[in-house]
Each structure stands twice: as C-alpha cells, then as structure tokens.
C-alpha positions in Angstrom: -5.9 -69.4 -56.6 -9.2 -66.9 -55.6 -12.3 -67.8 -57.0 -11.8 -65.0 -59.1 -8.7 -66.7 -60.9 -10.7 -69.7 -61.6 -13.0 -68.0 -63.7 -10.5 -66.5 -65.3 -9.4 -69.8 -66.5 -12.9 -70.9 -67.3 -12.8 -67.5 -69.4 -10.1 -68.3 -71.3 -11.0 -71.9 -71.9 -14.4 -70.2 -73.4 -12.5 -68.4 -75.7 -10.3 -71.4 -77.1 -13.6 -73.3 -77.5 -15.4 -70.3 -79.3 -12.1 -69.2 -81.3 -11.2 -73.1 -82.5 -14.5 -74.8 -82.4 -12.8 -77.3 -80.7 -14.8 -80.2 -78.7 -13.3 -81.1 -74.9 -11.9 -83.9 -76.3 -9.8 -82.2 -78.5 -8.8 -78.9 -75.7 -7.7 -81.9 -73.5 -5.2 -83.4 -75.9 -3.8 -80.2 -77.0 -3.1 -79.7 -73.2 -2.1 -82.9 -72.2 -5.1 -83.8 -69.8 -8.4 -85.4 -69.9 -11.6 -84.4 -70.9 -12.9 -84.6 -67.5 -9.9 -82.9 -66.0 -10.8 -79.9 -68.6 -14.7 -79.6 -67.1 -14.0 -79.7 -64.0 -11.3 -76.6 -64.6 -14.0 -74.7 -66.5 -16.4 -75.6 -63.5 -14.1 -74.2 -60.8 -13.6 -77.6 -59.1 -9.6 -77.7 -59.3 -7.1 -75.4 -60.4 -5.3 -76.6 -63.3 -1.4 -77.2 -62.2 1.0 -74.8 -63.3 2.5 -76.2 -66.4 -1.4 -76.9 -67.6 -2.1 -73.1 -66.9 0.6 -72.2 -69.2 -0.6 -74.1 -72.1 -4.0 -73.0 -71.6 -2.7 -69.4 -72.5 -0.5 -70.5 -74.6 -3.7 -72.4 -76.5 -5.5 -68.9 -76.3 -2.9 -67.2 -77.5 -2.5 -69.4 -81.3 -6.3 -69.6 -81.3 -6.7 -66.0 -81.3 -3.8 -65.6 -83.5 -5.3 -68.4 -86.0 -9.0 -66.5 -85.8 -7.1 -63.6 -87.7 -7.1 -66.3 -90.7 -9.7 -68.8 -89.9 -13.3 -69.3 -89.1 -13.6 -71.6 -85.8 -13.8 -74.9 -87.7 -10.7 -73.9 -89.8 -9.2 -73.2 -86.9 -9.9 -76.6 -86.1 -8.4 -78.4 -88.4 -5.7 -76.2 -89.3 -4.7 -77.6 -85.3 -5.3 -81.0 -86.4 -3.3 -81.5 -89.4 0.2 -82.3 -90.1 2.4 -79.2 -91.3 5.5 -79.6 -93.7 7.1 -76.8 -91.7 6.3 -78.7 -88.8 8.1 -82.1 -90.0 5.0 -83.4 -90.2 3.9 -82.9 -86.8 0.0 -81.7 -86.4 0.3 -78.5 -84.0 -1.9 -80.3 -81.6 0.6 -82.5 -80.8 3.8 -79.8 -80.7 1.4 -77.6 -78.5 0.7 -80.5 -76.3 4.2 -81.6 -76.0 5.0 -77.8 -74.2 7.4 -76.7 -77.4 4.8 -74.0 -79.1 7.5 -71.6 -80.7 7.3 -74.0 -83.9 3.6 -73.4 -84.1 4.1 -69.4 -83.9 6.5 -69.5 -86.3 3.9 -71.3 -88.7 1.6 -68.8 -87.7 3.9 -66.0 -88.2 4.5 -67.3 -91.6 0.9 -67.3 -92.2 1.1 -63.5 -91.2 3.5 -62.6 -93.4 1.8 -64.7 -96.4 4.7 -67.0 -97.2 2.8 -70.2 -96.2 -1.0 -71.0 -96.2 
C-alpha cells in the first residue's frame, strides 16, 4: 500500500470514531484486533491485513448508515447492545465475527421503520 492508501485508512477510521463515538478499545473489538494494532493503523505504521481492511469499511459503512438515526453516542450503544432480531447477539460482536449482512438488515429495518 502507498503512503497515500494508509491515510486513507486512517481517514476512514476517523470517520468511524467521529460517526460512533467509539473509544479504540471498542473499534478494536468490532474489528477483531487490538487497541494498539488500531493506532498504529491510524499512524501509518502497518497496513492492516486484508480481511481487517474489509471490516474497517464495512465498520464505516453501518456507522454512517446508523448516523442517519443516531447521534455518535447512540450510535454507540446501539453497537453494543444485544438485538432480538439479532438472537441476541450485540452487532459488535456479528461485525467482528466477519458476517455483517445481519446487522444491515437491522439497519435496513430501521430504514424502513419496522424496528427501532
């Protein structure tokens, strides 16, 4: 990846912080890493591995779909807890395990105004 690339992913990792409110604590669980791992991607020390790049869009992507609904801290904790339609599951964890459909289907429900 250029230089230019890597702050592309620092971009987009400001914009899930600024969209969910979200500590690095938090980003790193929903994409299956550590807190440190996360820094040093928004630093431009390493490249995050292909299947981490995926769920950083894929993060950006429901947070800027949830910041249609939500202010940041909703956002938040709308991520964090459990969801009937998600058999209890909290979205962080169905993001982090690499299956997001379940959580744009919630979020499409939320669109449509059949589940808040």
């Amino acid at each position: 990846m250029s230089a230019l690339s890597k702050s592309a992913v620092a971009k987009r990792l400001e914009t899930i912080t600024a969209k969910t409110g979200a500590k690095d604590i938090e980003i790193a669980e929903l994409l299956g890493t550590t807190p440190q791992t996360v820094n040093r991607w928004r630093n431009a020390q390493v490249e995050p591995k292909s299947e981490h790049l995926r769920r950083i869009l894929d993060l950006e992507y429901v947070a800027e779909e949830l910041a249609e609904f939500y202010e940041p801290e909703e956002v938040r904790l709308w991520l964090l807890q459990r969801h009937r339609l998600l058999k209890g599951r909290r979205p962080v964890d169905v993001i982090a395990s690499g299956d997001i459909d379940g959580v744009l289907a919630l979020i499409a429900q939320l669109r449509d105004g059949a589940y808040i």
